[in-house]
C-alpha positions in Angstrom: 5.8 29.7 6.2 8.8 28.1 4.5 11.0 29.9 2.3 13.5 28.5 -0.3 15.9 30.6 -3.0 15.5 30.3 -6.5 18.9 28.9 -8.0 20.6 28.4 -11.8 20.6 25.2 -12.7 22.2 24.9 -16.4 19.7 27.2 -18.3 17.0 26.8 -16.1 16.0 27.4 -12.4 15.2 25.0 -9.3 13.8 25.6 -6.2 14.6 22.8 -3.3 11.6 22.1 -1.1 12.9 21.6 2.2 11.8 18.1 4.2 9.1 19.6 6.5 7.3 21.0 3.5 8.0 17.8 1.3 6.1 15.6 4.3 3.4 18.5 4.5 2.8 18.3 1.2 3.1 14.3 0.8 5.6 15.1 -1.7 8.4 11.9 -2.5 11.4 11.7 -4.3 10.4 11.0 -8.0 6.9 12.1 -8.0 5.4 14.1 -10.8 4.6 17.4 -10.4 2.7 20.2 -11.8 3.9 23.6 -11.8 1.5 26.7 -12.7 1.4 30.6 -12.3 -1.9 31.7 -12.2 -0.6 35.5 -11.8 2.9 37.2 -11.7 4.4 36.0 -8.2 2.7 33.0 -7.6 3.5 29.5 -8.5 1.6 26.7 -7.6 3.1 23.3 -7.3 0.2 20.0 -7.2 1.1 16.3 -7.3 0.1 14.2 -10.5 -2.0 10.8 -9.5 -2.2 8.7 -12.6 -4.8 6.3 -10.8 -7.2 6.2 -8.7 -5.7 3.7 -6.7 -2.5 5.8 -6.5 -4.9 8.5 -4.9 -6.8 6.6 -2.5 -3.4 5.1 -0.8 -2.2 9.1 -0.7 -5.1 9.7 0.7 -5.4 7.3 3.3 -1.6 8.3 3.9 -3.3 11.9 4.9 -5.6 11.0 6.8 -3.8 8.1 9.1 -1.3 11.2 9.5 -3.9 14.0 10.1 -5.7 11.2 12.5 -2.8 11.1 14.4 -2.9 14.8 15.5 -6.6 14.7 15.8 -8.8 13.6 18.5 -11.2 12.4 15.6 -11.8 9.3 14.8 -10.8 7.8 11.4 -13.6 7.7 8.8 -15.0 4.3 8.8 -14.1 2.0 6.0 -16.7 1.5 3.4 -19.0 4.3 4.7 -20.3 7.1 2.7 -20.8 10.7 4.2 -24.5 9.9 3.7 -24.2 6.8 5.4 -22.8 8.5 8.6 -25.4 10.9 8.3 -28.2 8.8 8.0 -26.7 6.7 10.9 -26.9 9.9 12.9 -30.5 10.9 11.9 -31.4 7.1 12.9 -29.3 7.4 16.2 -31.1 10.5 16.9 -34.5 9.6 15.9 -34.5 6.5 18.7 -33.1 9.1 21.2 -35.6 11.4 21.0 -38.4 8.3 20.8 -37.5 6.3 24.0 -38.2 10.1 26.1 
């Protein structure tokens, strides 16, 4: 858990998200953000994609980095989660036929 203080900035207030949070959150210098409270106490910050280009490179950004800690393998380009599970069915189905 990260925390940050709440400071005066002219007539309004910032909060300064530290670096390790920023990278968490694949947050960059100039990026739009939006800001809600859904209930007293809690604010919840999410990036703004305008395209979904834009959001496809972010998330290939996650997942190269999330593939990095991970023993998994990266999802396979062009594949569908219903390919990979009909892929699996199929590999299983010849397993269980050549017994």
């Amino acid at each position: 858990m990260t925390t940050a203080t709440l400071t005066k900035v002219g007539n309004s207030m910032a909060v300064v998200l530290p670096k390790g949070l920023r990278q968490q959150a694949g947050f960059e210098a100039g990026e739009k953000l939006s800001i809600d409270s859904p209930r007293k106490g809690v604010v919840v910050i999410t990036a703004i994609h305008d395209n979904a280009e834009d959001r496809l490179a972010r998330l290939e950004k996650v997942e190269a980095r999330i593939s990095k800690r991970s023993r998994l393998a990266p999802w396979p380009k062009g594949k569908t989660a219903d390919d990979l599970i009909r892929e699996a069915r199929d590999a299983r189905a010849d397993e269980i036929v050549s017994l």
